[in-house]
C-alpha positions in Angstrom: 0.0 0.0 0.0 3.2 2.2 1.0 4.8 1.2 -2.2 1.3 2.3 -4.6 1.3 5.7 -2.4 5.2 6.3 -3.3 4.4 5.5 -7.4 2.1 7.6 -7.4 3.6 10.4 -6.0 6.6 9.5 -8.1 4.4 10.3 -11.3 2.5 13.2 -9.9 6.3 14.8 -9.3 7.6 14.0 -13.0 4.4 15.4 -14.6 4.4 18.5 -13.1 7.9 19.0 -13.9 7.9 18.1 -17.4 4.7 20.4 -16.9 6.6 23.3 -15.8 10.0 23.0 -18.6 6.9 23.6 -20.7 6.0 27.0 -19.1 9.7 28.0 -18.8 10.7 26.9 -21.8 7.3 28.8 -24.1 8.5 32.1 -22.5 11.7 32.3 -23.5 12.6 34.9 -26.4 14.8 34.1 -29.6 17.9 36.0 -29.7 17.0 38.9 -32.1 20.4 38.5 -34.3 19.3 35.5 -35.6 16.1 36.7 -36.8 18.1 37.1 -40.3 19.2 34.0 -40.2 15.9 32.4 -40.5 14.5 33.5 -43.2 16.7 32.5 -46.8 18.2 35.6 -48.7 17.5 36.2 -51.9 19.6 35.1 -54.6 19.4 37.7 -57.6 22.4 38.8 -60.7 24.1 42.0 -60.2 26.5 43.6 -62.1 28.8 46.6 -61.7 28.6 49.6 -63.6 30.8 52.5 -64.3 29.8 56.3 -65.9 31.0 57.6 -68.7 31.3 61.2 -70.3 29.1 60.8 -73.4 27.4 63.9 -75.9 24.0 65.1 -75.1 22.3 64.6 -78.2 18.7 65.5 -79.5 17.5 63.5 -82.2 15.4 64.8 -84.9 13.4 62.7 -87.9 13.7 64.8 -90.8 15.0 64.5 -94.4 17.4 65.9 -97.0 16.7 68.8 -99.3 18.9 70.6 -102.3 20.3 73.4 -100.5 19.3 75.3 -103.6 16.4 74.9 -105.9 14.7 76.7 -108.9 12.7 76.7 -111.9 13.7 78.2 -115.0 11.1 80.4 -116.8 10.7 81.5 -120.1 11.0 85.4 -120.4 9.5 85.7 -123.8 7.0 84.1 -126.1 8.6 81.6 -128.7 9.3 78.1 -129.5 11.6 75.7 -128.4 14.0 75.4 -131.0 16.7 73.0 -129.1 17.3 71.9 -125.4 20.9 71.0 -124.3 21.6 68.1 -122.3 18.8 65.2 -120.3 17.8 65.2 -117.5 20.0 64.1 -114.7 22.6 66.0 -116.7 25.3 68.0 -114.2 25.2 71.8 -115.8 28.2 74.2 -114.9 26.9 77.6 -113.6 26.2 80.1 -116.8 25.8 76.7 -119.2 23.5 76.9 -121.8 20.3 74.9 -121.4 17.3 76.4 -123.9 17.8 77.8 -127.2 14.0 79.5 -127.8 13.1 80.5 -132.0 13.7 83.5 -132.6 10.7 83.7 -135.2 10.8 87.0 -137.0 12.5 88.9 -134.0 16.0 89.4 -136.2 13.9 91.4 -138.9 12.1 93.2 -136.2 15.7 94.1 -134.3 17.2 95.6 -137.5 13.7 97.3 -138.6 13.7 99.2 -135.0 17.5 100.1 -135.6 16.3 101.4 -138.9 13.8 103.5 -137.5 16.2 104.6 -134.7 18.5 105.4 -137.4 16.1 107.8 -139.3 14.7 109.4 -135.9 18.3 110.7 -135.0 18.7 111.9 -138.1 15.9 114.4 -138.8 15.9 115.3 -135.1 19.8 116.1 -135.6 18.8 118.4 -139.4 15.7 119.8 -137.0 18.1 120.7 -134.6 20.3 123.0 -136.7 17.0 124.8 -138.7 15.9 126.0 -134.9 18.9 127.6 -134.9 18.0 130.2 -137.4 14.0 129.5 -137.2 12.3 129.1 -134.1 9.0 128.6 -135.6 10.9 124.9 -136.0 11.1 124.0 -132.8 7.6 122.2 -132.2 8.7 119.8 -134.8 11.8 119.7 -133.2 10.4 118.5 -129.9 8.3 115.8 -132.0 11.3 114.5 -133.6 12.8 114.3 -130.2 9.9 112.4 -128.6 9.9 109.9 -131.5 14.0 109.0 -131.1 13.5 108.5 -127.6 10.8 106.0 -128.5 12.8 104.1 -130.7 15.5 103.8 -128.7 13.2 102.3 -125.9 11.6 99.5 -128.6 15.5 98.9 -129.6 16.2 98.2 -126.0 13.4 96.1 -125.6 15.1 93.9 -128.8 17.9 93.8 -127.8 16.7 92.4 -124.5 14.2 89.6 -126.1 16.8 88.7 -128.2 19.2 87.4 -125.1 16.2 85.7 -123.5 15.8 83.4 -126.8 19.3 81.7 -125.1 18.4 80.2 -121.3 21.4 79.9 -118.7 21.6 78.2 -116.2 22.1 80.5 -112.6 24.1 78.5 -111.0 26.0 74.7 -111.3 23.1 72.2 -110.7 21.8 69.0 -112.3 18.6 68.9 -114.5 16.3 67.5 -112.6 12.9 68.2 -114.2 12.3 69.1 -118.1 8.3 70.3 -118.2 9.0 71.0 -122.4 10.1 69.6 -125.7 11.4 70.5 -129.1 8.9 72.6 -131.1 6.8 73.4 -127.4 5.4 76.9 -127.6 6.1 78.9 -124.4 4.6 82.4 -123.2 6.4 84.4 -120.8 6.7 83.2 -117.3 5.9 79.8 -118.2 8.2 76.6 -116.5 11.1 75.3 -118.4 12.8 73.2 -115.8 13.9 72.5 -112.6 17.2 72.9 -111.6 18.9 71.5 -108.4 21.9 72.3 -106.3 23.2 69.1 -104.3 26.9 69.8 -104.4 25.7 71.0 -100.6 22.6 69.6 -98.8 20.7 70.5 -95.9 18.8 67.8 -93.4 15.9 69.1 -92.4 13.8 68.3 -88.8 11.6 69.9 -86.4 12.6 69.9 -82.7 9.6 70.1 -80.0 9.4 73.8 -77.4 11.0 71.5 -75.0 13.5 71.1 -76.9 14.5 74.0 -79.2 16.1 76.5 -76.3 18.7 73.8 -76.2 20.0 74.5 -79.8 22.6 76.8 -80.5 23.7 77.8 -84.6 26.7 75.9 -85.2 26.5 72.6 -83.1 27.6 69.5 -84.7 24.8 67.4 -86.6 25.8 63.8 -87.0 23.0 62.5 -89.9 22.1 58.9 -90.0 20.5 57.6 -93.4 18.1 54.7 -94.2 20.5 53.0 -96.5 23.4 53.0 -94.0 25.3 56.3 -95.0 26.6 59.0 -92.5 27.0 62.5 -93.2 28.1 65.9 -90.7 27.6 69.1 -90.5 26.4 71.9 -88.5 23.1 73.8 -87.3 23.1 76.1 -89.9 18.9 77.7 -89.0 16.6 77.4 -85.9 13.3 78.9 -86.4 11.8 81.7 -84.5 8.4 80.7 -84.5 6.9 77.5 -83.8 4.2 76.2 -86.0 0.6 77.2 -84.7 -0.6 72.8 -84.9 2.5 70.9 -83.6 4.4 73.7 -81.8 7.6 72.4 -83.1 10.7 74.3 -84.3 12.1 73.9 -88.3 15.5 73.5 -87.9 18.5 72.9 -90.7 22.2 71.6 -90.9 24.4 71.6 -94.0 26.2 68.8 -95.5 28.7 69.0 -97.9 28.0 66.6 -100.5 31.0 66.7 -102.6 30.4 63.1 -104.8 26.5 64.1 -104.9 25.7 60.4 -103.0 23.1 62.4 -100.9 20.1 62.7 -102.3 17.1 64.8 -102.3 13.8 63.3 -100.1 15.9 60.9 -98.6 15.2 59.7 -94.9 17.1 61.2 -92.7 17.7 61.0 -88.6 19.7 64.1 -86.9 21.8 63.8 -83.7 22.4 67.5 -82.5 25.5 67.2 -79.7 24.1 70.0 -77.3 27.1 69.2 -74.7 28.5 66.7 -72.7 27.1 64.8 -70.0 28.1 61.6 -67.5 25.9 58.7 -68.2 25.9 54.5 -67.8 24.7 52.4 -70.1 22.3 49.5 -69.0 19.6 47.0 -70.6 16.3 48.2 -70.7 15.3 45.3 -68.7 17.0 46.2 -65.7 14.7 48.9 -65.2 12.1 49.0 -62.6 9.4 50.9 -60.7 8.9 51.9 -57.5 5.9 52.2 -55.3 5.4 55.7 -56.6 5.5 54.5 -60.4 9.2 56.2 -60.2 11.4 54.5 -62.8 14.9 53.8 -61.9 17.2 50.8 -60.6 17.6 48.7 -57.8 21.1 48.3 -56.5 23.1 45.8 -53.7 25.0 47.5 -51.0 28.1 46.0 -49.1 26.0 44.6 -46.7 23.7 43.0 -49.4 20.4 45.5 -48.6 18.5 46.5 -51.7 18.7 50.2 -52.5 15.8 51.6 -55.4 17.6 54.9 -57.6 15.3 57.5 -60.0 17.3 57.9 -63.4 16.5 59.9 -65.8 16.5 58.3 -69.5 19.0 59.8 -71.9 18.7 58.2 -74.9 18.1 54.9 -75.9 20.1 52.6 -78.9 20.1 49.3 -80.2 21.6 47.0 -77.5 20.5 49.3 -74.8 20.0 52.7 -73.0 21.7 55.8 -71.5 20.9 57.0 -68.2 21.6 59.9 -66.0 21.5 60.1 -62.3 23.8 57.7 -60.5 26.5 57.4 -58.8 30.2 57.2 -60.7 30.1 53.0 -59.5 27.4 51.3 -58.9 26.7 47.4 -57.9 22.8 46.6 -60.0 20.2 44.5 -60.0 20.0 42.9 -63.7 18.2 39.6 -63.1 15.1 39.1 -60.3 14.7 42.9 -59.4 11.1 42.7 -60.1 11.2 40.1 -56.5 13.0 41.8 -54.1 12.4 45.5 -53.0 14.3 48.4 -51.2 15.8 48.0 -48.0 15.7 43.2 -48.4 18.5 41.5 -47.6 19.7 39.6 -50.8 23.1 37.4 -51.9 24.0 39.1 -55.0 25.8 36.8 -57.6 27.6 37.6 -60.9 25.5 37.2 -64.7 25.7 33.5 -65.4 
């Protein structure tokens, strides 16, 4: 009976300790430093960058024009009698292109010179009768009057008679022929269309945001369609701003010595404004903050994840400038979009 009483209060003793370690043991706190250690880091690719001092470029879409251009008029009524040269045809400046019919003009041009001829005469035998009869004089001033009209319709021969033989104003090709052999022209009507591309100009229009930026004379680096590259310089800004789009016309010359720059052609402009420090990343190693900010995430020594606003410079084919970083920086270019700022992660280098 002894015995039972002792095993039982045996049992009653080892429950209520084991009882108790419970207690103890539930209130006891976790050392705070390990707190890390529970929970796995992180494993993202990070990559160091480095700035570099590049040009501050705007780019403009735009085209290329003939830095001259005109179309040659007739200045007299006639017929074509002969045209020198296609078109496509390279003309020196002062080069004969047209050859108009001179019709009946050479008749007319030595019948005025006639007439001019016989009006100076009797003016010249009126002349010396006033001197002894003044009643002569009235037919004197007739005579007079009627030279000075001769000479004027002479003039105006001699003058019709050089527009018969068209010039061109300056060296240019023939682009555009708008008449043929035989073709009867009146005055002021087209001939053809001349074209100066021994210089060129790429034309663009830069946005109001843009345009106080631009300064005559910066360097234009112009990018073609077919792969050709051509510079220059800001040769025109505009003053006003066109009353739809706002934008600014703006032009830079090219010198286009072997003519391989032609008219209508494609054209992209890179106007160097100045000189900034940049990096250069992937596109994809952008990201977002919680205020829609764009920007990067990058690892600090200690591994914590740190969010930078940039500011986009310009972007190219395997990837983008950016301003607004630090000289060296340690990013974030694979699993940024899983971590945000102020985590713990292991960064490890591009596989």
């Amino acid at each position: 009976m002894k015995k039972s009483i002792r095993f039982s209060l045996i049992i009653s003793s080892v429950v209520a300790l084991w009882m108790l370690s419970g207690l103890f043991s539930a209130t006891q706190v976790p050392d705070s430093s390990n707190l890390s250690d529970l929970k796995q880091k992180m494993i993202v690719e990070a990559t160091e960058i480095t700035s570099q001092e590049i040009s501050d470029e705007i780019v403009v879409q735009g085209d290329i024009r003939p830095l001259r251009k005109i179309t040659i008029r007739s200045h007299t009524a006639a017929h074509v009698l002969k045209i020198i040269g296609e078109k496509g045809s390279f003309f020196a400046d002062g080069s004969l292109l047209f050859r108009l019919a001179t019709a009946d003009r050479s008749a007319q041009f030595f019948s005025a010179k006639a007439k001019l001829t016989a009006t100076k005469d009797k003016e010249s035998q009126l002349r010396e009768l006033a001197l002894s009869n003044p009643s002569i004089k009235p037919k004197l001033e007739t005579a007079s009057n009627e030279a000075a009209i001769a000479e004027k319709n002479l003039r105006k021969m001699v003058s019709e008679r050089g527009n018969i033989l068209i010039k061109i104003p300056f060296s240019g090709v023939l682009e555009d022929r708008m008449v043929e052999v035989g073709s009867h022209v009146e005055k002021g009507d087209a001939l053809a269309l001349i074209l100066d591309e021994s210089t060129v100009k790429a034309v663009g229009y830069v946005s109001q945001q843009s345009v106080g930026k631009l300064r005559l004379g910066q360097a234009v680096k112009v990018h073609l369609l077919d792969g050709q590259e051509a510079k220059g310089k800001l040769s025109y800004i505009a003053n006003a701003g066109g009353e739809k789009t706002h934008s600014f016309k703006v032009e830079a010359e090219l010198i286009n010595p072997a003519r391989t720059l032609k008219s209508g052609a494609s054209a992209r402009m890179h106007i160097t404004t100045g000189y900034v420090t940049a990096h250069f990343i992937s596109a994809a190693s952008l990201s977002l903050d919680v205020q829609g900010n764009v920007g990067v995430k990058s690892i600090t020594e200690k591994g914590l994840v740190n969010f930078h606003p940039v500011q986009l410079l310009r972007t190219e084919a395997k990837g983008i400038w950016i301003t607004g970083l630090p000289h060296t920086l340690r990013i974030i270019t694979q699993g940024h979009g899983f971590v945000n700022e102020g985590e713990s992660v292991k960064g490890v280098p591009p596989s």
